[in-house]
C-alpha positions in Angstrom: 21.1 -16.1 -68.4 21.5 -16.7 -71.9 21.9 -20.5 -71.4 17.9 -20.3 -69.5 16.8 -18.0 -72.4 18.3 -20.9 -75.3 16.6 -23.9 -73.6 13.4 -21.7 -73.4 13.6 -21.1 -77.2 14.2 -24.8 -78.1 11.6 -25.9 -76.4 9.2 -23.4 -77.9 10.9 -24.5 -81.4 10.1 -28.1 -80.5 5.9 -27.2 -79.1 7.3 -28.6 -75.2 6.7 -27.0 -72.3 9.5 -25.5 -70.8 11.3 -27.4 -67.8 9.3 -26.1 -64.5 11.7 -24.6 -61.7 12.2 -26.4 -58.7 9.2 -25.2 -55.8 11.5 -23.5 -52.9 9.0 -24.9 -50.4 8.7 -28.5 -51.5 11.4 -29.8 -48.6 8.9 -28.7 -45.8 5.8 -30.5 -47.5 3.3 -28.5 -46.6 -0.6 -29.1 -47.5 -2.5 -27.1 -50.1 -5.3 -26.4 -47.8 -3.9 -25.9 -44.6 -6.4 -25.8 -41.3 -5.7 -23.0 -39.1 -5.6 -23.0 -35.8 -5.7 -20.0 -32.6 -5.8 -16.2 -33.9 -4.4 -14.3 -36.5 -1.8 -11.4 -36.0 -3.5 -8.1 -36.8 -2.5 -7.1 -39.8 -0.7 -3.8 -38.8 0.3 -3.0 -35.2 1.0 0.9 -35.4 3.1 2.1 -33.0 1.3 4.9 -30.8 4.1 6.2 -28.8 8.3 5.5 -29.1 9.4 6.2 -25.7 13.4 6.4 -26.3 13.2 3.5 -28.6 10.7 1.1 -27.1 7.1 0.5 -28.8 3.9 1.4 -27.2 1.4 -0.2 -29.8 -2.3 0.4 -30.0 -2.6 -2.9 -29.1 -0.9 -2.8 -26.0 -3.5 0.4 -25.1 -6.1 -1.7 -25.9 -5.3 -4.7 -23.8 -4.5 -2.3 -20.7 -7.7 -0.4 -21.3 -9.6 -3.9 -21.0 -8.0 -5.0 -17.8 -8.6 -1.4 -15.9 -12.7 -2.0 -17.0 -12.4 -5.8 -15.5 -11.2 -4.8 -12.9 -13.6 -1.2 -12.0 -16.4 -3.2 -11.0 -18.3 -0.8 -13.3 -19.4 -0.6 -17.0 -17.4 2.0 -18.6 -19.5 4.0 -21.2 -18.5 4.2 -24.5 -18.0 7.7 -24.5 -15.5 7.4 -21.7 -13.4 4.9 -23.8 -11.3 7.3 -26.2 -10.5 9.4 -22.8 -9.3 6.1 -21.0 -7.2 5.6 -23.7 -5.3 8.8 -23.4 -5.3 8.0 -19.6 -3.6 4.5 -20.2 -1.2 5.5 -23.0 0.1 8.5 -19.9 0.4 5.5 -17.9 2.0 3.2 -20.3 4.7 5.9 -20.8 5.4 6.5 -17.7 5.5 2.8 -16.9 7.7 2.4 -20.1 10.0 4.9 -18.1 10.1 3.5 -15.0 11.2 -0.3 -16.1 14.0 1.7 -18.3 15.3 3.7 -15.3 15.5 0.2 -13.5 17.4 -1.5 -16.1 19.5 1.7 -16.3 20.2 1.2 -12.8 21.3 -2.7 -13.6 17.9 -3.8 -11.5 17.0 -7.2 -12.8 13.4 -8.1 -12.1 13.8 -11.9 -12.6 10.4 -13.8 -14.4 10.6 -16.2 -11.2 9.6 -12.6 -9.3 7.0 -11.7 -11.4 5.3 -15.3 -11.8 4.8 -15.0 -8.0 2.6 -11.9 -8.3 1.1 -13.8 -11.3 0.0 -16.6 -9.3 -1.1 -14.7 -6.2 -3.4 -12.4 -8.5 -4.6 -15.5 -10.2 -5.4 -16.1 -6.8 -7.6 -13.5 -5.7 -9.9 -14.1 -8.4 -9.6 -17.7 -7.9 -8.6 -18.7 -10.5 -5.2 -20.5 -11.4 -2.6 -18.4 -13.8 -3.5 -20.8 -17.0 -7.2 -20.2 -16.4 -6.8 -16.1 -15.5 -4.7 -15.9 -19.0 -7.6 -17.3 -20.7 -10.3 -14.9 -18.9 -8.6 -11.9 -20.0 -7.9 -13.2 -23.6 -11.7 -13.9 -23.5 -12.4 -10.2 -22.3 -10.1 -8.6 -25.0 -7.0 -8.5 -22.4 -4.3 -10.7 -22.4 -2.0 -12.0 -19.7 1.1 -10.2 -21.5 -0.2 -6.7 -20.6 -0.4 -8.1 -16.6 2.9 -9.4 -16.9 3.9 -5.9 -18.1 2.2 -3.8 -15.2 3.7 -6.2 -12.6 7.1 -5.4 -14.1 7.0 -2.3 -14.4 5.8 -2.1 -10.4 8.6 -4.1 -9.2 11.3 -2.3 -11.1 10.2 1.0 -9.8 9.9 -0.5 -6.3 13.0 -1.6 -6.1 14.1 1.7 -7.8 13.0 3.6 -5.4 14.2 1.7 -3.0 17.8 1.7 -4.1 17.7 5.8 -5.2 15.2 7.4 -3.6 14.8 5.2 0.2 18.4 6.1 1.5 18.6 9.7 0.8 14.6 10.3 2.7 15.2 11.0 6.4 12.9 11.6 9.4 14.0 13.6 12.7 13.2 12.3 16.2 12.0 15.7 16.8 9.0 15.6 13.8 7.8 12.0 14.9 7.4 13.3 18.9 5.9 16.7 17.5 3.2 14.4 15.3 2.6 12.3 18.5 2.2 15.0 20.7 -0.1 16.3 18.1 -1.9 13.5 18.4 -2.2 13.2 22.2 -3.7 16.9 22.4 -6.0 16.2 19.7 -8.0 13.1 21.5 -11.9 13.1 21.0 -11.0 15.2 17.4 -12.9 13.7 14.4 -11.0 11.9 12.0 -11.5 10.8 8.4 -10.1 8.3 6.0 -10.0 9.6 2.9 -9.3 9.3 -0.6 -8.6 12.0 -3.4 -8.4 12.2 -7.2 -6.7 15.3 -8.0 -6.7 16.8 -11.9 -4.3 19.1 -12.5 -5.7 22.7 -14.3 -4.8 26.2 -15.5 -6.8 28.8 -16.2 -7.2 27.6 -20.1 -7.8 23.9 -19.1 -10.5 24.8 -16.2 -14.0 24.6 -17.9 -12.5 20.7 -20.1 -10.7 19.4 -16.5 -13.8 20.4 -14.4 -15.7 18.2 -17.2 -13.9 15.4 -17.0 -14.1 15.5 -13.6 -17.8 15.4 -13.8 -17.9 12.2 -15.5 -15.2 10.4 -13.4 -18.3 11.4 -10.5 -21.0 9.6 -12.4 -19.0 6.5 -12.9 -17.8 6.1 -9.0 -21.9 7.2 -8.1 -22.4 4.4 -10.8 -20.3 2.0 -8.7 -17.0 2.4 -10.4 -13.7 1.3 -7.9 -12.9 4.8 -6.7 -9.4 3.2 -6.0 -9.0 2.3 -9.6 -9.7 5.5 -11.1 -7.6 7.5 -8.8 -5.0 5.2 -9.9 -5.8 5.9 -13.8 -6.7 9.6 -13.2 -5.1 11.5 -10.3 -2.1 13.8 -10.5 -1.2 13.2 -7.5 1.7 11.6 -5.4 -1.5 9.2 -4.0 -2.3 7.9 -7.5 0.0 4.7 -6.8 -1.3 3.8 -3.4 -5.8 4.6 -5.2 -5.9 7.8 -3.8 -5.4 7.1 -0.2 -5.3 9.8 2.2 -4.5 7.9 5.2 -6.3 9.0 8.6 -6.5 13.2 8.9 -8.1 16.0 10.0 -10.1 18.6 8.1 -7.8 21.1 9.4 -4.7 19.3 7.9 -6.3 20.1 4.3 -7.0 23.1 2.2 -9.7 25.1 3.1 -12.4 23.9 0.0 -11.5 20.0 1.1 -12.1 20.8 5.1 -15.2 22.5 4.5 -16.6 19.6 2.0 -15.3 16.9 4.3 -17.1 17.9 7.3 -20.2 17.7 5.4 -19.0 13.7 4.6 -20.0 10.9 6.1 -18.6 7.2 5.4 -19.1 6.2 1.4 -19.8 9.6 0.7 -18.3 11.4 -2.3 -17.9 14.4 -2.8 -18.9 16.7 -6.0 -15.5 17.9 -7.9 -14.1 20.5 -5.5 -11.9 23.4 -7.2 -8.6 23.9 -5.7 -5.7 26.3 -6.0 -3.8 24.5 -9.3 -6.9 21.6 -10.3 -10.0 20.1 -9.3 -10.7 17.2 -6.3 -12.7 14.8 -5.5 -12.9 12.9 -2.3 -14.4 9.8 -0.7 -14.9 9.3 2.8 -14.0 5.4 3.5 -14.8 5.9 7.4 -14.7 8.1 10.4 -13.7 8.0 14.1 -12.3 10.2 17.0 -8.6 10.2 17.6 -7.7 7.8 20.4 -11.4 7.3 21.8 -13.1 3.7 21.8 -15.3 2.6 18.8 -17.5 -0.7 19.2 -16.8 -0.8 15.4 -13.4 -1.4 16.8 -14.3 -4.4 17.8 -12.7 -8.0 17.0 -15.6 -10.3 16.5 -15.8 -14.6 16.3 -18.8 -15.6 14.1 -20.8 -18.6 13.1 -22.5 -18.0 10.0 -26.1 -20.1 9.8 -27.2 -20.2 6.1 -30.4 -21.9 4.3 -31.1 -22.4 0.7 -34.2 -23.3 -1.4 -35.0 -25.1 -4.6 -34.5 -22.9 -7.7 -37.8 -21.1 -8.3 -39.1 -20.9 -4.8 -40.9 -17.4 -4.5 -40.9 -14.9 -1.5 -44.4 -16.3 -0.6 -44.0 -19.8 -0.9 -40.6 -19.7 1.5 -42.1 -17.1 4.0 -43.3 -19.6 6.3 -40.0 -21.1 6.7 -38.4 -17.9 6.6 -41.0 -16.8 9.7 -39.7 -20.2 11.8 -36.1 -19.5 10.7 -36.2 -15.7 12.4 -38.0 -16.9 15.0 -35.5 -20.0 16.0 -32.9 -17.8 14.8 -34.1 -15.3 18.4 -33.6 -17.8 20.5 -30.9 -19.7 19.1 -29.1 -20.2 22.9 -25.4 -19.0 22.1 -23.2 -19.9 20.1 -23.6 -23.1 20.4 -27.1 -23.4 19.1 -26.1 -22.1 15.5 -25.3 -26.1 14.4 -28.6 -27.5 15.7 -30.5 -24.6 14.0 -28.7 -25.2 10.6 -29.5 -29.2 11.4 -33.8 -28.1 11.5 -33.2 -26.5 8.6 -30.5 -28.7 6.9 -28.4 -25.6 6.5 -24.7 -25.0 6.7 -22.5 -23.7 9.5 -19.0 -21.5 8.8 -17.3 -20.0 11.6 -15.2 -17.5 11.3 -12.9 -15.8 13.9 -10.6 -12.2 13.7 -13.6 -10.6 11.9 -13.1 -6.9 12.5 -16.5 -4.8 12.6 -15.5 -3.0 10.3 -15.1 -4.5 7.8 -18.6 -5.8 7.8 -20.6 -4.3 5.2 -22.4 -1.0 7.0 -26.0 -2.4 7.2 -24.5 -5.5 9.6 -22.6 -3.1 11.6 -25.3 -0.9 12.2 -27.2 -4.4 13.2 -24.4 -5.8 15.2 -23.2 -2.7 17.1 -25.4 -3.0 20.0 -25.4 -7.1 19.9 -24.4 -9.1 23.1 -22.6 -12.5 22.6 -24.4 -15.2 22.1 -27.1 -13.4 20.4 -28.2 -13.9 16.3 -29.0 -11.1 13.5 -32.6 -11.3 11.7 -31.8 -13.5 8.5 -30.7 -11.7 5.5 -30.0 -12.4 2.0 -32.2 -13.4 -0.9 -34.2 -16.5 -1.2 -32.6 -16.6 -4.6 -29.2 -17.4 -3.4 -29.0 -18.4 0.3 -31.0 -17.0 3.6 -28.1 -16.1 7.0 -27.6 -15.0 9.9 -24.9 -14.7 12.0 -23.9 -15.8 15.5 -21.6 -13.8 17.5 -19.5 -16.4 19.8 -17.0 -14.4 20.6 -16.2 -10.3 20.9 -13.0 -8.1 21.8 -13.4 -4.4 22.0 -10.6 -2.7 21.6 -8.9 -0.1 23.3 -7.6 2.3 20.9 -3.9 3.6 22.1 -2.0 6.1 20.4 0.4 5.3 17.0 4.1 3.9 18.3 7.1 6.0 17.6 7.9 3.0 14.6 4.8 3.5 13.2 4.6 7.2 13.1 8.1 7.4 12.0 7.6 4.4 8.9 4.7 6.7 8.0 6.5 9.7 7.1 9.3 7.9 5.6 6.8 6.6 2.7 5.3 9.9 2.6 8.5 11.6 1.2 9.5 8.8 -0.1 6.0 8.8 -2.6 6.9 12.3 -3.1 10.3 11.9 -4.1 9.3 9.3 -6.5 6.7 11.6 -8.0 9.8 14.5 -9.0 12.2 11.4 -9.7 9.6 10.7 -12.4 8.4 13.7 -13.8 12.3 14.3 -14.3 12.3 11.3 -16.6 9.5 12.8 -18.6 11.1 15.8 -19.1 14.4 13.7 -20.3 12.8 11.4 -22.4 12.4 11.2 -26.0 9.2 10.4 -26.8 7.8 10.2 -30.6 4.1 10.5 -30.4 2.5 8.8 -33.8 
């Protein structure tokens, strides 16, 4: 120190500059007006939750709050945002909890594992995994936040099946009771349905039947019903969207049966109170238990469609549209449908194992009372492309009652879902969590 300080003074004695210290970065030679490249780190990530030591950020709320609106097929109104938030950082817990109870339970969800769901969600949306990380980056998601909900999924698959799977049983006696159930029950109407339960007391009722009222205008506004149930019901069906399965008004509550035999398929109900919250159901379909349904039916399809130039109007293709329906009448079977796309230098697809069902209703409704051979009208927009479709081939089934396998495989995930649920509201009440 004093030897610095003495060669500071002599050179201020002799008017010389002192002696400039070495620069600590001059070994990495690095330019004084660096160009930047990809995005910066935010300056602060605040944690938002410490679930026994791990980080939830806001950031990680964020990004999961993005990928639920991709994926809801719906815009989410702004107002609904800050209440999605609280809805995913619930979820983010709980997921946080799960992949901790795995690890606890030395269950190793290898990367290879999770890079196989990566690449069959990629392609879905066809898309490959390189291109699907750079969508959601685009949309304010990332692929980091997948990657996340696929592990946490895994891990509490495989917990449950190594905790929960072994100690569920099912007696001979309750699978022949359901069947026999079943069997006396023929010609009863059935329902598929879906629920979103909320959970209320007394204090929450007037804020929980509100919220409930604008989950309803997003699903009338075309929100995934399935993806909300996920984010939003209390239920042990919150995993699996809400789904119901096949029942019987009479196998629910009293409030639920008399609202679902007003329901008819892709009806939803208004919020329904119930003893302990608030419901809300959809109706996916109906039929009667163990008595043929031509929507049953297995069909094999040629699809026939015609395009126009960009800019054609209604009026200027309606002549050809006129001859298409017309051709389209008398199309001579099945195997008609490739000269008719040939007159009108159209395409031909043909498609076989298409159930009726899952047609979209208007085609059912059309198809229903169709023999083979025979064509819809055209449909579609002259925008896009003009169709119809050819049916070469149809099965009707025979509906026959559940096996014993099936019946029993049923119940087995039904109590095993409902162990999971206590399983994991017994981590919540164990865990530490620092809210900040």
């Amino acid at each position: 120190m004093a030897a610095t300080a003495a060669v500071a003074q002599d050179s201020q004695d002799n008017n010389q500059p002192a002696a400039q210290a070495p620069n600590s970065t001059s070994a990495l030679k690095l330019p004084q007006n660096p160009q930047l490249f990809g995005t910066a780190m935010p300056p602060v990530i605040k944690a938002t939750a410490i679930v026994n030591g791990d980080v939830i950020t806001q950031t990680d709320i964020d990004q999961r709050v993005a990928l639920l609106v991709l994926g809801s097929d719906a815009q989410v109104p702004a107002e609904e945002i800050q209440r999605l938030r609280q809805q995913v950082l619930r979820n983010l817990i709980d997921e946080t909890l799960e992949i901790q109870a795995a690890a606890d339970d030395k269950i190793d969800v290898k990367e290879s594992d999770i890079q196989k769901t990566l690449l069959r969600v990629a392609g879905n949306v066809k898309k490959t995994p390189d291109q699907l990380a750079a969508y959601l980056q685009a949309n304010g998601s990332s692929i980091k936040t997948l990657h996340r909900q696929i592990q946490g999924e895994i891990a509490w698959q495989r917990l449950q099946s190594d905790k929960i799977e072994d100690s569920v049983s099912v007696g001979d006696d309750e699978v022949k009771a359901v069947l026999d159930r079943m069997n006396a029950s023929k010609g009863t109407q059935e329902y598929h349905v879906g629920e979103i339960f909320l959970s209320a007391t007394p204090d929450t009722q007037t804020q929980v039947e509100a919220n409930a009222g604008k989950i309803l205008e997003q699903l009338k506004g075309g929100a995934s019903f399935a993806a909300y149930a996920r984010q939003y019901s209390e239920a042990s069906t919150a995993a699996v969207g809400g789904d119901l399965g096949w029942i019987r008004p009479e196998q629910l509550p009293q409030p639920l049966s008399a609202a679902l035999q007003q329901m008819g398929p892709g009806m939803i109900s208004n919020p329904i109170p119930v003893p302990g919250g608030i419901s809300i159901l959809a109706v996916q379909d109906t039929h009667k238990i163990l008595t043929p349904d031509p929507r049953d039916a297995v069909l094999s399809l040629k699809q026939v469609s015609i395009s126009f130039p960009k800019g054609t109007t209604r009026e200027q293709a309606e002549p050809v549209l006129s001859r298409f329906a017309s051709e389209a009448r008398n199309v001579g079977g099945c195997g008609g449908a490739d000269k008719l796309a040939a007159d009108f230098h159209g395409e031909v697809v043909q498609s076989d194992q298409i159930k009726m069902r899952d047609l979209p209703p208007a085609l059912q409704q059309l198809m229903i009372p169709m023999q083979v051979g025979q064509a819809t009208q055209p449909f579609g927009s002259v925008d896009e492309n003009i169709r119809v479709l050819v049916i070469c081939g149809r099965d009707e089934m025979d509906p026959t009652a559940p096996t014993y396998d099936q019946v029993f495989n049923q119940m087995n995930e039904d109590r095993v879902n409902s162990r999971a649920q206590r399983y994991l509201r017994d981590l919540r009440r164990d865990a530490i969590i620092d809210f900040r």
